[in-house]
N, C-alpha and C positions, 0 to 999 in steps of 0.2 A: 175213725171209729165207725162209721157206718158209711156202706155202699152208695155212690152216688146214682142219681134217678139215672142215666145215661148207660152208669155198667148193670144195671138191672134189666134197664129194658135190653141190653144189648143180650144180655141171659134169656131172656124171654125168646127175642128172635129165632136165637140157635135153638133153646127149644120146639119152637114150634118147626124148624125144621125137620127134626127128627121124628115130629108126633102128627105131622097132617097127613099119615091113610091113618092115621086111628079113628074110626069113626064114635068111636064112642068119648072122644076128646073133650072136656068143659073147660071153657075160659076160664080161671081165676078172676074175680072181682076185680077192678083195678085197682079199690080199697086197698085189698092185700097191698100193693107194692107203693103207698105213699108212705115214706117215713115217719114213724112215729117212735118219742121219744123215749126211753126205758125209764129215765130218773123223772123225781118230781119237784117242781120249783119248792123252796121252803123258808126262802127270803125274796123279799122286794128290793127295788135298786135301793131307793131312799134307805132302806133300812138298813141295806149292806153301809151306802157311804155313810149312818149316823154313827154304826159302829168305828169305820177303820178310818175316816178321816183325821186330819189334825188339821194344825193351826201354822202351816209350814209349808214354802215355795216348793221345796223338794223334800221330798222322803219315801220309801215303802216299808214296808212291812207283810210278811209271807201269810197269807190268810192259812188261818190252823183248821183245824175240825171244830164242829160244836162240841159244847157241854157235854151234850147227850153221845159222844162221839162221832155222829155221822157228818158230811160234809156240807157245806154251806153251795146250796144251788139256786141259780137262777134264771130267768125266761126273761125275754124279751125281743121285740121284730129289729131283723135288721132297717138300719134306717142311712145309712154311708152305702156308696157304690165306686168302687174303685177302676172301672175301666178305664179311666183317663189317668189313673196313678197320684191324681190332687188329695185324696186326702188318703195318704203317703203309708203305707204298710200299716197301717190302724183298720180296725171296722167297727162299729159304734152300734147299740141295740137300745132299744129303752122300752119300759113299759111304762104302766097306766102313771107313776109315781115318778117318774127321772130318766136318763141314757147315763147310758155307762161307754165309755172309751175302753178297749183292746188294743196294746200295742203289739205284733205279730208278727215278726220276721219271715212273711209270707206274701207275694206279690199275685193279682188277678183274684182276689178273694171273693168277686163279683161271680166268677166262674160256679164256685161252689154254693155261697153264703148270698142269694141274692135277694134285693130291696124285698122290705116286704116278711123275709121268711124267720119264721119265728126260730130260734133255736132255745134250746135249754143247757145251762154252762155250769159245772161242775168246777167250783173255783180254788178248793180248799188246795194248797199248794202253788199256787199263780200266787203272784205280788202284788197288792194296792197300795196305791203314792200317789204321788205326783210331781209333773215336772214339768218345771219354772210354773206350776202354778195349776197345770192340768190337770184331774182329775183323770187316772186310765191302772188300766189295770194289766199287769205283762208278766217278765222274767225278774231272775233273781238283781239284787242290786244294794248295796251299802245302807242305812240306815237314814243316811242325810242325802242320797241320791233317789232321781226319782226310779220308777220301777222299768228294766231294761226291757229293749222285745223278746219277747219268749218266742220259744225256738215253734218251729211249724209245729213237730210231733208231739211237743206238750201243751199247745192248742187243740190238735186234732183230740187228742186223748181224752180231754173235758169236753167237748162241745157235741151236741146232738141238736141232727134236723129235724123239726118236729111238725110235719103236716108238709102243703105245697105253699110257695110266696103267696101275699095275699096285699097288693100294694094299695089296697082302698084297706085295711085295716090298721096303716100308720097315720097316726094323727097330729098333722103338720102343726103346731104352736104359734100364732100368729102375735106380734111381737110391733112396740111400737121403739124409737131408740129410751126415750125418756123412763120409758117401763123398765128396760131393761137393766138402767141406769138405778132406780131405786132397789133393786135387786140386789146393792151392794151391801144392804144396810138390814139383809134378812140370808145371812148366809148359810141356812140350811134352804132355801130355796134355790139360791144361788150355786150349790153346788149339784142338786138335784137337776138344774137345768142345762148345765153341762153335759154334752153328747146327747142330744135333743136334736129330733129337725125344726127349724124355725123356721118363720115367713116374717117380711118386714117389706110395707109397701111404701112405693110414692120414694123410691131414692134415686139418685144421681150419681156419679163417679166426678170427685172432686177434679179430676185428670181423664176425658175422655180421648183413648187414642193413644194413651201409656198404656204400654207392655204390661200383664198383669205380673211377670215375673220375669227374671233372671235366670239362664240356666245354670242349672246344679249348684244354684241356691237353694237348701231346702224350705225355709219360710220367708213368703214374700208379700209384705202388707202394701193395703192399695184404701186408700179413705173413700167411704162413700157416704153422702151425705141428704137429710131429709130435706121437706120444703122449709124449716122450720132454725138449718142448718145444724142440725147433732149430725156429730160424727158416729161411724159404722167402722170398722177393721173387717177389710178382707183380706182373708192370709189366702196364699196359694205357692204351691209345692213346686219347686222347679226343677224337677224331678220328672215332670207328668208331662202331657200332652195338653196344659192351657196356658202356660209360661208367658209364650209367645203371644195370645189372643190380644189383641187392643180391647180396652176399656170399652164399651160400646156407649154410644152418646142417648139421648134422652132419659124422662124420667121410669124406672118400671119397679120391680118388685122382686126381691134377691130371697133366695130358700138354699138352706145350705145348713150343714151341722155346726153349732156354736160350742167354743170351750174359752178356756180362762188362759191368758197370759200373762204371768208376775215377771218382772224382767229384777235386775239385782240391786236397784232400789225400793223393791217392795212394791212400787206401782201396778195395779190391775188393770189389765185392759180384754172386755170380748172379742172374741174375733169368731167368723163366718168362714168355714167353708165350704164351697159348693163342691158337689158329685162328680156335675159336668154342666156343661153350657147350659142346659135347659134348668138351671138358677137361676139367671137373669131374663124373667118373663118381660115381656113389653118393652125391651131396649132395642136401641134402633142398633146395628153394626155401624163400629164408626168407620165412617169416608162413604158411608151409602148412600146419604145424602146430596145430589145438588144444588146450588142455589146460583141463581143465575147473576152476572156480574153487575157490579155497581158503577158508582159515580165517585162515591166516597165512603169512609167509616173513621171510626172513633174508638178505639181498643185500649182497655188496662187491666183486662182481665178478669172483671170484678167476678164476687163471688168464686177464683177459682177454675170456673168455667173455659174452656176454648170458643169462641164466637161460632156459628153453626158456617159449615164453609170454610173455617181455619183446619189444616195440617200439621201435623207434624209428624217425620219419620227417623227414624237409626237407621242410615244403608252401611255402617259399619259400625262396630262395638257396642256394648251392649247396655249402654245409657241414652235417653231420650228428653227433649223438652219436658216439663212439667211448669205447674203453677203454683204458686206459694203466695201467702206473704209475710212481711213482718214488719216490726214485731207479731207474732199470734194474737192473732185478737182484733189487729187491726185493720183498716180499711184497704190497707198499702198492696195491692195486689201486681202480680207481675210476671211474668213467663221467664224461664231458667233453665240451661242447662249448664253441666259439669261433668268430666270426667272422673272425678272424688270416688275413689273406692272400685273405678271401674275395670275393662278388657280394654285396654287402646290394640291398635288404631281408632278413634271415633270421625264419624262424621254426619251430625245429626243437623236434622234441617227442621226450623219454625215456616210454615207458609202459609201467606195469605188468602183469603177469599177472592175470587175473580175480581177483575178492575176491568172495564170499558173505556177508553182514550174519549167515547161522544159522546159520554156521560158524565165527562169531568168538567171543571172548570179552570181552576189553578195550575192543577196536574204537577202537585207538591205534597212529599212524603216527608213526615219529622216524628220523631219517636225518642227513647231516652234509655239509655243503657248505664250500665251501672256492673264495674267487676272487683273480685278478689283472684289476684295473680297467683297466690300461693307461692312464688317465685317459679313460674311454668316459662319455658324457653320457646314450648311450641304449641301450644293451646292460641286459637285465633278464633275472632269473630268476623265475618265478613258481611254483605249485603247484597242481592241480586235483581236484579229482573228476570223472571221465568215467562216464556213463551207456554210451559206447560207444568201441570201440577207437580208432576212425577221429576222431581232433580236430574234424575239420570236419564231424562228423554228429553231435557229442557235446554233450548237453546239459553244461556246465562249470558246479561250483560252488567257488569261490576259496577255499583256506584259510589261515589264518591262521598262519606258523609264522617262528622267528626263521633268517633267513640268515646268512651272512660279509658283512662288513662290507670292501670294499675298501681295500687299504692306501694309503699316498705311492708307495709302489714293491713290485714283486714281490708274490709271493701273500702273504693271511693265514694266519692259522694254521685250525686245523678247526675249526668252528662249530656245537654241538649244538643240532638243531632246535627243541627242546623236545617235551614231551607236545601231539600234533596229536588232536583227537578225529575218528573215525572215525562219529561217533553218526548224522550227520544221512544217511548214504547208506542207501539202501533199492533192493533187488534187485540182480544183477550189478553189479559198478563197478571202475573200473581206477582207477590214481591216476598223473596225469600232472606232469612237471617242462616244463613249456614257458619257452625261449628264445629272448627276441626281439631285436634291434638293427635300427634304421633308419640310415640314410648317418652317417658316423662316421670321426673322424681316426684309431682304434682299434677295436678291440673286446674287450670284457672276456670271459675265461673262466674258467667255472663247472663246480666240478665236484662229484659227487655221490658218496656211498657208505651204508657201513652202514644200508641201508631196512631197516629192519624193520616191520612189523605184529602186532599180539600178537591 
């Protein structure tokens, strides 16, 4: 619908090519050539979703004309930036009162539409719904279905740039989890606050070091949690260019656009997603860390956490260590991996923080595994000594220690290693849990706790 600033000025050029012996030549203002919008805003977001919202996981409906006939329009800055492709063919705008969601069957919308620049959107024929529970507004789509992505050119056809970006005039929503949480219980807020950018400080990645996603998975949740232990959902697109990032370890402060997920028990849950990296202010990249080798430690996971110095990698397929525990809620905490639902070949590796042989005393490794066979032929867990962090640079010597024995059905019970001896490793050395499975009707998961070393 209107000239991008790029094919303007590139007009400009050519003109002045033709016009510098004019001496009588006048620049144009450069006013002239900022865009500015033709139509005038004549709804607020809140006010659009008090009207077309319902009380329903999924649905749209085609927004008509007013009363008065003319069209229902509205402003607001964009606030989503899609260079990295995370937050997945959508762009998100809000003003003073709520964000609104655009779903768009258009890719690089950063190119045109970027952080910051207000536009004005001519809505009346677009569809508002929602789907599984989101708030967004797109293409045509069935009554009970949420609203589809509308095509580029009936995007482009409604939307006007109106002025130049202006990224100190979006105003970040700063956000505590608990706040967020009562939020359920005032649902014309709650939907208002849908396609907003948020801030939420002082959180942790319940799994630092897990993959934030799966490729061509398009929604991929990752728990992040406060000092206070509320949980946070971060979705992220596996689609994009952050699939692959590791969780980054310490505590920092996540900024990303927040919407609603109803999954088909009715359950709500927010979810966060980020632009691009620069969401996770104050996090350390995980493995950036060193810590210099010990004598001994004492590992179960608590809280979730990886110990600062622990590893873990996928150098094949696309599942990784994680933390868990259970039952939910309880203290039982524990490190896991599974091939369940994945891409085999797998071969993922838990590793330890450095160890010193003249730092030790015993030089005796004992831990507790615990599996569900799923009836898997070729899911294994094994045990190593590493000369080096990195598996695939690591000289490996296999040790000997007793495992879980897989049941008929369901996990067995906890399985104490035995006394493992520590004698034969000489200078630095890590002690690795490596998990492998090849093509498989199933795959068994394995899970680990209480390491200790004496």
């Amino acid at each position: 619908m209107k000239k991008s600033l790029l094919y303007i000025a590139a007009t400009l050029v050519g003109a002045g090519i033709f016009t510098a012996c004019d001496d009588d030549f006048e620049q144009a203002p450069i006013a002239d050539f900022i865009p500015q919008a033709t139509q005038q805003a004549n709804i607020k977001i809140s006010e659009l979703k008090e009207l077309f919202s319902k009380d329903a996981a999924s649905y749209s409906e085609q927004i008509p004309t007013r009363d008065d006939g003319t069209h229902y329009i509205v402003k607001g800055r964009v606030v989503s930036e899609d260079s990295t492709a995370n937050f997945y063919k959508k762009l998100s705008i809000q003003d003073e009162t709520g964000g609104l969601v655009f779903s768009i069957n258009m890719n690089e919308t950063y190119k045109t539409y970027r952080f910051g620049q207000e536009l004005v959107i001519d809505l009346t024929g677009m569809y508002y719904g929602a789907y599984s529970g989101c708030i967004q507004v797109g293409g045509s789509a069935s009554p009970t279905d949420g609203p589809s992505r509308m095509v580029k050119a009936r995007w482009e056809n409604g939307v006007e740039i109106n002025g130049l970006p202006d990224p100190a005039a979006v105003d970040t929503l700063l956000l505590t989890i608990p706040e967020l949480e009562t939020l359920r219980s005032d649902p014309e807020a709650a939907r208002n606050l849908e396609g907003r950018i948020v801030r939420f400080n002082g959180l942790h990645f319940q799994n630092p070091g897990e993959m934030l996603g799966e490729s061509s998975r398009l929604n991929n949740s990752r728990t992040m949690i406060d000092e206070k232990g509320n949980k946070l959902t971060l979705l992220t697109a596996g689609y994009g260019l952050l699939w692959s990032t590791r969780a980054p370890s310490g505590t920092g402060d996540l900024v990303g656009i927040i919407t609603n997920y109803t999954n088909n028990s009715g359950v709500s849950t927010w979810q966060v997603t980020v632009n691009d990296l620069s969401g996770f202010i104050g996090f350390i990249p995980f493995g950036s860390v060193t810590v210099d080798p010990v004598g001994s430690f004492d590992v179960d996971f608590t809280g979730g956490l990886f110990p600062e110095g622990w590893l873990h990698m996928a150098i094949t397929g696309n599942k990784d260590w994680f933390t868990r525990n259970f039952p939910e809620g309880s203290n039982s905490w524990y490190a896991s991996m599974s091939g369940y639902n994945g891409t085999a070949p797998f071969d993922a590796w838990l590793i330890s923080q450095p160890l010193d042989p003249a730092l030790m005393t015993d030089k005796v490794l004992t831990f507790e595994t615990q599996v569900n066979g799923y009836g898997s032929a070729t899911s294994k867990l094994e045990v190593f000594i590493l000369d080096n962090a990195d598996p695939q640079k690591a000289n490996k010597t296999r040790l000997e220690c007793t495992l879980a024995e897989p049941p008929a059905s369901g996990y067995s019970s906890w399985a104490q290693s035995g006394n493992i001896s520590l004698a034969a490793a000489t200078g630095k050395f890590f002690i690795g849990w490596q998990y492998t499975a090849t093509q498989d009707a199933n795959y068994a998961t394995w899970c680990v706790t209480n390491i200790k070393v004496k």
